[in-house]
Kinemage of the C-alpha trace (Angstrom):
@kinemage 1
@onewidth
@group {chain A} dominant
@subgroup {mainchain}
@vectorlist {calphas} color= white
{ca unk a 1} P -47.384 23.210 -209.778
{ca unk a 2} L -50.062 25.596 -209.084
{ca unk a 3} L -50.782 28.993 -207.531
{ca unk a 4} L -52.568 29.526 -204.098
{ca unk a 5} L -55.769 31.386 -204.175
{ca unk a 6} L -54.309 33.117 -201.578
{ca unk a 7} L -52.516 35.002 -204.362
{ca unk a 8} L -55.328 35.349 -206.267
{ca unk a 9} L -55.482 39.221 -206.103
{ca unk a 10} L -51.773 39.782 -206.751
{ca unk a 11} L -51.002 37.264 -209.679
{ca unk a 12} L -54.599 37.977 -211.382
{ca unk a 13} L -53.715 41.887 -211.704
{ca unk a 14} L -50.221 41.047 -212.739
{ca unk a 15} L -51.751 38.659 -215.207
{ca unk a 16} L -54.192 41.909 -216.372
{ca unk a 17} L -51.078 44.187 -216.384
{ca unk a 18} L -48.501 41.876 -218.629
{ca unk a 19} L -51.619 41.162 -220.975
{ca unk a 20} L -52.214 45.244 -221.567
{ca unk a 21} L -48.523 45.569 -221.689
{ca unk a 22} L -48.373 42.737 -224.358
{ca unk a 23} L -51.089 44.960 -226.525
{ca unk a 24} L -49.394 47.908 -226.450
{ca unk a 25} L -46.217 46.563 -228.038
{ca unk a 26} L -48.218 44.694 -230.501
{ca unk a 27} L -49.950 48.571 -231.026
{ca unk a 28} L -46.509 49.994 -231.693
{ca unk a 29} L -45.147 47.212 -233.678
{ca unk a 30} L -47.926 47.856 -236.281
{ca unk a 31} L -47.262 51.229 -236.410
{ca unk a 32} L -43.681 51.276 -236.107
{ca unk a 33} L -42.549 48.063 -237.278
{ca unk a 34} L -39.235 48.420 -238.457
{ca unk a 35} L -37.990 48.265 -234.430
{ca unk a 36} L -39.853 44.259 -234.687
{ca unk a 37} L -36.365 43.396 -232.018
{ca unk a 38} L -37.282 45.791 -229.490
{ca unk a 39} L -40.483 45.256 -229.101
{ca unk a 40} L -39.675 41.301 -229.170
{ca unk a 41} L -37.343 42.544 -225.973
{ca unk a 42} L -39.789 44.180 -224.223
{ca unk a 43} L -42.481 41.525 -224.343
{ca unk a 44} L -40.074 38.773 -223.369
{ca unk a 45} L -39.105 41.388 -220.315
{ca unk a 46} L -42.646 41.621 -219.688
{ca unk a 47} L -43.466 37.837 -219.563
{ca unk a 48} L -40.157 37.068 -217.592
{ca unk a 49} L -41.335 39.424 -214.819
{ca unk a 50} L -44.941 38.491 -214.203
{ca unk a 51} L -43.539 34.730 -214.057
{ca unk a 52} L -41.192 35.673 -211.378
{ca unk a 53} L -44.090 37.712 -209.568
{ca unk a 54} L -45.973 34.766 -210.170
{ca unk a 55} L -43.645 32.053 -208.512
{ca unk a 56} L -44.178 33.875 -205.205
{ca unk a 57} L -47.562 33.039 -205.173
{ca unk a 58} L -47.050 28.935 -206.497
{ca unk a 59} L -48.194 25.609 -204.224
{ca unk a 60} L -45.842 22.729 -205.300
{ca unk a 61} L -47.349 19.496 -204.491
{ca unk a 62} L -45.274 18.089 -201.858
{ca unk a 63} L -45.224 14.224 -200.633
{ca unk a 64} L -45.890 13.963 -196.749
{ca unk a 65} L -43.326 11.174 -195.036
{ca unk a 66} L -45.478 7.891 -194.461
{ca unk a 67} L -44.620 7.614 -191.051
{ca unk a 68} L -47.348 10.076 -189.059
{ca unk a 69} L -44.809 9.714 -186.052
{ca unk a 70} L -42.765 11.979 -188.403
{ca unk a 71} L -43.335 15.969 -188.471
{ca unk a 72} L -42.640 17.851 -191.697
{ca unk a 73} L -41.951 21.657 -191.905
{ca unk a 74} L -44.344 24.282 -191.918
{ca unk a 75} L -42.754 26.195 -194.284
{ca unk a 76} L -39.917 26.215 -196.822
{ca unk a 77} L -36.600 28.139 -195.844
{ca unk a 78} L -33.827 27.834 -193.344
{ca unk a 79} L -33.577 26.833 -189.844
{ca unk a 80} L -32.582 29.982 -187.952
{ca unk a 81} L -32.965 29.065 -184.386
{ca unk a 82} L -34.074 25.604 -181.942
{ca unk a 83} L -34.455 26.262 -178.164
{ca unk a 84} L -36.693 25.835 -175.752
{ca unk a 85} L -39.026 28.566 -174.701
{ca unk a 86} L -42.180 29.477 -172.521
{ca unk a 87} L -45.405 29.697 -174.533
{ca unk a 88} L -48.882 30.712 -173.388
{ca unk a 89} L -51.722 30.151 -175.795
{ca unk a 90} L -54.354 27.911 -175.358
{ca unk a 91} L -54.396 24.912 -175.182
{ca unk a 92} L -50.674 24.919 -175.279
{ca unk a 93} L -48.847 26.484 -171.660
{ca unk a 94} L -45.626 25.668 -170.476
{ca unk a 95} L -42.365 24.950 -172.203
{ca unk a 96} L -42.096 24.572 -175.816
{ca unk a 97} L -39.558 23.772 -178.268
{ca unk a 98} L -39.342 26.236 -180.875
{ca unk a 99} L -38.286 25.634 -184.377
{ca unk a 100} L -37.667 29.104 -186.109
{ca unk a 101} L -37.441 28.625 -190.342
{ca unk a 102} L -36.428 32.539 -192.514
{ca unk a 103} L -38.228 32.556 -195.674
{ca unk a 104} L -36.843 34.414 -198.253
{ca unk a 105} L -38.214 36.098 -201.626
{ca unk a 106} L -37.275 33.190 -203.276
{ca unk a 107} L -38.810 30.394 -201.312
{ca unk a 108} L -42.686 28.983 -201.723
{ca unk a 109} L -44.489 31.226 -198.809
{ca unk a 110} L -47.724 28.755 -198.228
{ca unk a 111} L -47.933 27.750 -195.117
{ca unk a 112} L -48.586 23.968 -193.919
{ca unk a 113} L -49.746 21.976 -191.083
{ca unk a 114} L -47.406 19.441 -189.681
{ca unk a 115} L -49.740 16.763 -187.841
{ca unk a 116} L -53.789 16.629 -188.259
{ca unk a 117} L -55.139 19.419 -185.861
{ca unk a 118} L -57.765 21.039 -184.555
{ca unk a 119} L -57.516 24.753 -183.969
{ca unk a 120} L -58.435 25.927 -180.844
{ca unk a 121} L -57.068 29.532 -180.568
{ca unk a 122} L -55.750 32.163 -182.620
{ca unk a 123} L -53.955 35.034 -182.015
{ca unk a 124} L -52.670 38.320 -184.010
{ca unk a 125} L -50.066 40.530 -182.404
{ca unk a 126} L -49.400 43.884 -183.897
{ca unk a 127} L -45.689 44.774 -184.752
{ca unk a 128} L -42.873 46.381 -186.091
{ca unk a 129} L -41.632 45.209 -189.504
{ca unk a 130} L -37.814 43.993 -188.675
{ca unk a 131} L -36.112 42.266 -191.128
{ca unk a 132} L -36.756 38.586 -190.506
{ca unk a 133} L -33.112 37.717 -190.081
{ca unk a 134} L -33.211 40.186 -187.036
{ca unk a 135} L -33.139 38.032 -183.928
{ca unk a 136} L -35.479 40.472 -182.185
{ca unk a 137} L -38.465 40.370 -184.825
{ca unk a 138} L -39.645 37.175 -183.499
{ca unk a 139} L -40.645 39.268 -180.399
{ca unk a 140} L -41.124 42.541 -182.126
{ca unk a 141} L -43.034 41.960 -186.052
{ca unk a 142} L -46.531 41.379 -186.483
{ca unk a 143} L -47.208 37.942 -185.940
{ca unk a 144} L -50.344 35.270 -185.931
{ca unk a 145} L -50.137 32.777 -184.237
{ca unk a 146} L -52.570 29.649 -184.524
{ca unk a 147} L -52.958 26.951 -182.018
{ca unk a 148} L -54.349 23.684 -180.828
{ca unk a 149} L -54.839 20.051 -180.400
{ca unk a 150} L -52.910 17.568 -182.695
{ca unk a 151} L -52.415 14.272 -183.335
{ca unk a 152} L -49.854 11.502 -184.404
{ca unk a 153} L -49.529 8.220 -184.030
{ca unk a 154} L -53.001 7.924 -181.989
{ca unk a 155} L -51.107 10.231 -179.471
{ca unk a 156} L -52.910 13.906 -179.068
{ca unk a 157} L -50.551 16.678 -178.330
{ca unk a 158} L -50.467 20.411 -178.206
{ca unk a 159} L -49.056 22.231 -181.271
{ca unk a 160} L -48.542 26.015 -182.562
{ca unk a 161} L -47.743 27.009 -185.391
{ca unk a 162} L -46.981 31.297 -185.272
{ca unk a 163} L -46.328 33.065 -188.650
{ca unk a 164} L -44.168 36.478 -188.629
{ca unk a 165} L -44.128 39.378 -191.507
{ca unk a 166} L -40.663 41.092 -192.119
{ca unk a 167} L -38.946 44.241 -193.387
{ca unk a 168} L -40.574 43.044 -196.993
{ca unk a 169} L -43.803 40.211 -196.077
{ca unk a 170} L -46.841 42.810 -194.773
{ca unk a 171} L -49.345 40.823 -195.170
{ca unk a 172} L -50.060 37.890 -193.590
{ca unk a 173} L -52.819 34.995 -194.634
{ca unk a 174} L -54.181 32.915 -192.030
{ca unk a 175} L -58.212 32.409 -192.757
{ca unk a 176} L -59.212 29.606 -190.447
{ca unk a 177} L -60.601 30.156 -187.042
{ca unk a 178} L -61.102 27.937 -183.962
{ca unk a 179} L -63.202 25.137 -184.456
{ca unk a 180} L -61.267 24.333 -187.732
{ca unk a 181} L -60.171 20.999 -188.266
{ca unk a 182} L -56.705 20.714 -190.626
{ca unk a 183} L -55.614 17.683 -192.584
{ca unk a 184} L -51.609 16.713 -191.917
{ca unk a 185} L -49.870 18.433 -194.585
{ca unk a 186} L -52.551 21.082 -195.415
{ca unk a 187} L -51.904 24.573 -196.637
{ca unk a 188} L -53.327 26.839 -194.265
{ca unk a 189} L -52.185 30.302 -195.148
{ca unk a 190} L -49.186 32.277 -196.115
{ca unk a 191} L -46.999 35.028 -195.340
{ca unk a 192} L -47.094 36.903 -198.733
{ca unk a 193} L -43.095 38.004 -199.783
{ca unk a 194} L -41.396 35.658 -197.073
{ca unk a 195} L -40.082 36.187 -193.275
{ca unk a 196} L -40.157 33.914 -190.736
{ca unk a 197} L -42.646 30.872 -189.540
{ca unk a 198} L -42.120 29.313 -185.964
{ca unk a 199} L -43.271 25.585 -185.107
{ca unk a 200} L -43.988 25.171 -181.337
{ca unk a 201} L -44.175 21.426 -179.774
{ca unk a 202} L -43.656 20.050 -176.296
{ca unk a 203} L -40.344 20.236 -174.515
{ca unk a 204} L -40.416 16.574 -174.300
{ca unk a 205} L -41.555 13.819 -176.488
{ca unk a 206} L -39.935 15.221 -179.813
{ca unk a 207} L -36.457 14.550 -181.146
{ca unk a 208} L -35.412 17.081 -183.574
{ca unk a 209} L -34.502 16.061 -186.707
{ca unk a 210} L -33.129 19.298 -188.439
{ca unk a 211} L -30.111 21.447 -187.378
{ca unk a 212} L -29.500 25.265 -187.759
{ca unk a 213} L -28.538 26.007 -191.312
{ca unk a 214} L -30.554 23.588 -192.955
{ca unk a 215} L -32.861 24.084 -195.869
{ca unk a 216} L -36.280 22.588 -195.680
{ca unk a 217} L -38.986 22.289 -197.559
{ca unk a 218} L -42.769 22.461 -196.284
{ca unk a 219} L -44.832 19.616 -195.947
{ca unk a 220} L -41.776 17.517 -196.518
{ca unk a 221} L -39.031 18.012 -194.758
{ca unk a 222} L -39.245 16.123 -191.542
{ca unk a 223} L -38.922 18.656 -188.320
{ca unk a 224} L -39.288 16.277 -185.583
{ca unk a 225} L -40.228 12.721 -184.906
{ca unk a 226} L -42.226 11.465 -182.212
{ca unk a 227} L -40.446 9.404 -179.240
């Protein structure tokens, strides 16, 4: 288990912040040491809160299914929605089957590619900030939305992959730019406190492999296979 430099910022001042927190009690517990239980209290409070802070930020290892006909999850969370939609980005136009996953506080909020791809476009759409579980924020939020070429099985196909902030998740990670190549599996980004990520593939050619409801887990949970 590690933490995503993505977090760097966040977890590295909350790091700074527990340690000058952890002084001060050791300050006032040689000056007042006849309270040595609360100040044992309030350390252990401060410790148990940056490691929560800090599990926002972690990047579990995660094992990839062997088949590369198979297409894990770009996120960890819950399925909220599968239907087919229109989508216009380049290279991808036409119909698309969307897989919508919710994220919550207390899932891992990296974000991973499902198939090798090259990027080829990327676009950011300003937004409202609609609680993720709000059927209209996937229209609505601020969203980024990366897309291109990929490839499975020696078959090329187009894929998007469109990350969504929420009423809580402002900020949203996504560094690479067209021309980028990503490995199957690889953490790309993230959407910093949860919300929603959306996978986009062809109408046809997939079978999907989750239903609504179900919990998956990114970079291993398998989405859709190839026919």
């Amino acid at each position: 288990m590690t933490l995503t430099r993505y977090g760097l910022k966040e977890w590295g001042l909350a790091l700074l912040a527990a340690l000058a927190a952890s002084v001060i009690i050791y300050l006032l517990f040689r000056r007042f040491p006849s309270f040595r239980g609360w100040y044992i209290s309030a350390a252990a409070v401060v410790w148990v809160i940056f490691l929560a802070f800090a599990a926002f930020f972690r990047n579990p290892s995660r094992e990839l299914p062997a088949d590369e006909r198979l297409l894990a999850s770009p996120a960890d969370g819950v399925v909220k929605d599968i239907e087919v939609v229109d989508f216009d980005q380049e290279p991808f136009k036409g119909k698309a089957l969307r897989v919508g996953i919710f994220l919550s506080v207390f899932n891992v909020h990296v974000n991973r590619t499902p198939a090798r791809m090259q990027v080829r476009s990327k676009v950011y759409r300003p937004g409202r900030y609609l609680d993720a579980r709000n059927p209209e924020c996937a229209k609505e939020n601020e969203a980024m939305t990366i897309c291109g070429e990929a490839e499975a099985a020696g078959k090329r196909f187009p894929l998007g992959i469109r990350q969504i902030s929420g009423a809580i998740a402002r900020r949203i990670v996504c560094p690479v730019q067209p021309g980028t190549s990503l490995k199957r599996g690889e953490v790309y980004g993230m959407i910093k406190f949860g919300s929603r990520t959306e996978l986009y593939l062809p109408a046809e050619g997939f079978e999907v492999k989750v239903k609504i409801g179900d919990a998956v887990r990114g970079g291993e949970t398998v989405i859709a296979e190839m026919k």
